[in-house]
Structure formats: structure tokens, C-alpha cells
C-alpha positions, 0 to 999 in steps of 0.5 A, a space after each residue: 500500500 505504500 507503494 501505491 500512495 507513493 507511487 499516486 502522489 508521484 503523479 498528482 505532482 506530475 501532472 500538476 506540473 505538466 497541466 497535460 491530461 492527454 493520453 500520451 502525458 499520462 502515460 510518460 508520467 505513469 511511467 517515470 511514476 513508477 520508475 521513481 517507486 521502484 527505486 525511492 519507495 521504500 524511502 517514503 515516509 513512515 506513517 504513510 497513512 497520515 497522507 490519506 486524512 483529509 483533514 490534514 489537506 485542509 490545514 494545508 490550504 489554510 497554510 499556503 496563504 499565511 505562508 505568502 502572506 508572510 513572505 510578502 511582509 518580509 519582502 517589504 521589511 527587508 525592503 525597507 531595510 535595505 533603501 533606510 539610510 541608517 541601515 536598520 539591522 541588527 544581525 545574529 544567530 538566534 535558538 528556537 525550540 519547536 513543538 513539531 515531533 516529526 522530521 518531515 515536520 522540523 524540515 517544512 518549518 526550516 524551509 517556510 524560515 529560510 524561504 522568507 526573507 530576512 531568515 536563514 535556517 543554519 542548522 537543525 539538531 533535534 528540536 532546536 533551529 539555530 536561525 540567522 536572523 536579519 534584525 533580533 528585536 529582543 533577546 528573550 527567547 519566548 518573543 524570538 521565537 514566537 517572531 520567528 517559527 510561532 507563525 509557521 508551527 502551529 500549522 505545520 504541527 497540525 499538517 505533519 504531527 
């Protein structure tokens, strides 16, 4: 059954991509599909049955625009950062602890900070993120924090957890 959920998800992606529904594009599709099974689906993820919830999708959907809508925001600040001409930043390493018990979970978080502006995931070890920050505005780690990973984690832990 594994197999078969991976081998569904690889399509969906493709035929996302390639927006084709004709006959020849499914079947090149159905193809690489399965090839990509044989050789990477014992590598899917464990809990695989957590794909099947469609509860899960739903928090997904509500995701996508409160991740845009983060990453336009910083867009701006980092913006105005950059044309300010007292150069407002305040560089640094900061440590957030997340509540997200899944690896596929922490990853989703790490990218969602790396990918918005002004952030950049340098390492993750167990449940700690270790975040190159554009401008720290507070040194207590609860305010960082929630800042930080606050506004991704409790969507992601309801997605993967």
C-alpha cells in the first residue's frame, strides 16, 4: 500500500506540473511514476497513512496563504531595510525550540524560515533551529521565537504531527 500512495502522489505532482491530461502525458508520467517507486519507495515516509486524512489537506490550504502572506511582509521589511539610510539591522544567530515531533515536520518549518526573507535556517539538531536572523528585536527567547517559527508551527504541527 505504500507503494501505491507513493507511487499516486508521484503523479498528482506530475501532472500538476505538466497541466497535460492527454493520453500520451499520462502515460510518460505513469511511467517515470513508477520508475521513481521502484527505486525511492521504500524511502517514503513512515506513517504513510497520515497522507490519506483529509483533514490534514485542509490545514494545508489554510497554510499556503499565511505562508505568502508572510513572505510578502518580509519582502517589504527587508525592503525597507535595505533603501533606510541608517541601515536598520541588527544581525545574529538566534535558538528556537519547536513543538513539531516529526522530521518531515522540523524540515517544512526550516524551509517556510529560510524561504522568507530576512531568515536563514543554519542548522537543525533535534528540536532546536539555530536561525540567522536579519534584525533580533529582543533577546528573550519566548518573543524570538514566537517572531520567528510561532507563525509557521502551529500549522505545520497540525499538517505533519
Amino acid at each position: 500500500m505504500r507503494y501505491i500512495v507513493f507511487f499516486l502522489i508521484c503523479m498528482v505532482v506530475w501532472v500538476a506540473f505538466t497541466f497535460n491530461l492527454s493520453l500520451q502525458y499520462i502515460s510518460i508520467g505513469a511511467v517515470f511514476s513508477l520508475i521513481t517507486t521502484i527505486f525511492f519507495g521504500k524511502n517514503f515516509v513512515p506513517g504513510w497513512k497520515k497522507f490519506l486524512n483529509p483533514v490534514r489537506y485542509f490545514w494545508a490550504i489554510i497554510y499556503i496563504p499565511i505562508f505568502l502572506w508572510e513572505c510578502i511582509k518580509a519582502n517589504f521589511d527587508v525592503a525597507y531595510r535595505v533603501i533606510h539610510p541608517r541601515l536598520l539591522i541588527n544581525p545574529g544567530i538566534v535558538k528556537v525550540k519547536t513543538k513539531i515531533k516529526t522530521d518531515i515536520g522540523k524540515v517544512i518549518l526550516a524551509n517556510s524560515i529560510t524561504m522568507t526573507p530576512g531568515t536563514l535556517t543554519i542548522d537543525l539538531i533535534g528540536d532546536t533551529l539555530y536561525i540567522h536572523w536579519i534584525y533580533i528585536s529582543s533577546k528573550n527567547p519566548a518573543i524570538y521565537s514566537e517572531k520567528i517559527a510561532g507563525r509557521f508551527e502551529k500549522y505545520i504541527k497540525r499538517i505533519f504531527d
